[in-house]
C-alpha positions in Angstrom: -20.2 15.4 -6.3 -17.7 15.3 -3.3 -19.4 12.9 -1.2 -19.5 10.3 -4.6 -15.9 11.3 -5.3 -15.3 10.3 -1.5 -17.6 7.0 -1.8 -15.3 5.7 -5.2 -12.0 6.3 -3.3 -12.9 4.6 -0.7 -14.7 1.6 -2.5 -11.8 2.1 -4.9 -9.0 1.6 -2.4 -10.9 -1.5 -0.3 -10.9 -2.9 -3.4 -7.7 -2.8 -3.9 -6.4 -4.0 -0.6 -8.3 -6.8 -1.1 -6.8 -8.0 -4.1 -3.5 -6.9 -3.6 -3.5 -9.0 -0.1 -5.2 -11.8 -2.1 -2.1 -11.7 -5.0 0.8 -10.7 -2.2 -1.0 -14.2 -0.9 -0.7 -16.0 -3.7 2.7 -15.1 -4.4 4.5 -15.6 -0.7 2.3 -19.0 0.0 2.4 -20.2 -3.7 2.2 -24.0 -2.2 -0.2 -23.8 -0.1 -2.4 -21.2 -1.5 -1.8 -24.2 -4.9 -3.1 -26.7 -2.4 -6.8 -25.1 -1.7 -7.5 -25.0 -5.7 -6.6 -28.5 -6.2 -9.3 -29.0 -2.9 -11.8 -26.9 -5.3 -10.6 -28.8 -8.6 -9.3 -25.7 -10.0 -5.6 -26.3 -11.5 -3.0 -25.3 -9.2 -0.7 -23.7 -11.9 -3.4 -21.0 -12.1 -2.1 -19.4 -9.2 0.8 -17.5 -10.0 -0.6 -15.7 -13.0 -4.3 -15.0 -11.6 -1.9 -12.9 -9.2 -0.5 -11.2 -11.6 -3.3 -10.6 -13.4 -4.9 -9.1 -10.3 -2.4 -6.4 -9.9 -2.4 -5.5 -13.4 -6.1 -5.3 -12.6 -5.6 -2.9 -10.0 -3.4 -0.8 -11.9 -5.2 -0.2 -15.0 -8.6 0.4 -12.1 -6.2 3.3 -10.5 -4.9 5.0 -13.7 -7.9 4.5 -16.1 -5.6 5.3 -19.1 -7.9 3.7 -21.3 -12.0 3.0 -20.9 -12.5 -0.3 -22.5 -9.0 -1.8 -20.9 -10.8 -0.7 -17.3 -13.8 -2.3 -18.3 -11.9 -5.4 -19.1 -9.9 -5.1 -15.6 -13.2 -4.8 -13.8 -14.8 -7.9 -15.4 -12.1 -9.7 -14.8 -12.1 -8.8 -11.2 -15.8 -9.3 -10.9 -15.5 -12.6 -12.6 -12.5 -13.5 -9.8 -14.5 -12.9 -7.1 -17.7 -14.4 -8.3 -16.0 -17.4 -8.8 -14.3 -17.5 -5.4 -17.7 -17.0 -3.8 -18.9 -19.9 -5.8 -15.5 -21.8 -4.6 -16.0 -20.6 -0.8 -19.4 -21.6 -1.0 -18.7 -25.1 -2.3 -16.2 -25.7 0.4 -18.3 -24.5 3.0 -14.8 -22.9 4.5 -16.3 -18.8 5.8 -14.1 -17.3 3.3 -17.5 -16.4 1.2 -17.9 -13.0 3.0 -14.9 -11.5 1.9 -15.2 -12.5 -1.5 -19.1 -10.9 -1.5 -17.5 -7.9 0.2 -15.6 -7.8 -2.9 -18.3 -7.8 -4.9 -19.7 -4.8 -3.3 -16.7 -2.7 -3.1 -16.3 -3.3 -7.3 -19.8 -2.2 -7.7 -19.6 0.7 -5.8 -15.9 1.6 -7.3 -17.2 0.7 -11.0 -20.8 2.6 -11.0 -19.2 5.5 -9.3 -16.1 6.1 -10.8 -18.3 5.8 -14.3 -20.2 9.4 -12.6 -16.6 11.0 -10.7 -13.9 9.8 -13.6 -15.4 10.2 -16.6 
């Protein structure tokens, strides 16, 4: 049970670097970070709230106050980064393997912290 509770930290934590980096991002270079989605067609005034979102995310993933609002914080993050993949992909720009990295670290953090924090 220690080595999974060690294995959904650390997953746990990655994943929220990552997303925190992505929405601190978002927030300082709102223009230019507004700029790439218009590139991928995505509206640009999506930005500023997918940020939000994303820390709110993270939060409810850290605290777990309430099952079904961290299973709605982890689909939404899985559905985030799926969709950035799909948006890297298209644009043929690298920035597809930290998006897939974020896929992994979400599985790991979701499937084991179902076994250490429930």
């Amino acid at each position: 049970m220690r080595i999974q509770k060690i294995v959904y930290w650390i997953a746990t934590l990655l994943l929220s670097a990552l997303m925190l980096y992505s929405a601190t991002m978002y927030i300082t270079n709102t223009e230019e970070v507004q700029g790439y989605f218009q590139q991928l067609d995505y509206p640009g005034y999506l930005v500023i709230p997918l940020a939000v979102a994303k820390i709110i995310a993270i939060v409810i993933v850290l605290l777990r106050s309430s099952k079904w609002l961290t299973e709605w914080a982890y689909a939404g993050l899985f559905f985030d980064m799926v969709f950035a993949t799909l948006a890297h992909y298209q644009a043929n720009d690298g920035g597809m393997t930290l998006s897939l990295i974020g896929i992994i670290m979400l599985l790991i953090s979701y499937f084991f912290g179902k076994v250490v924090r429930y």
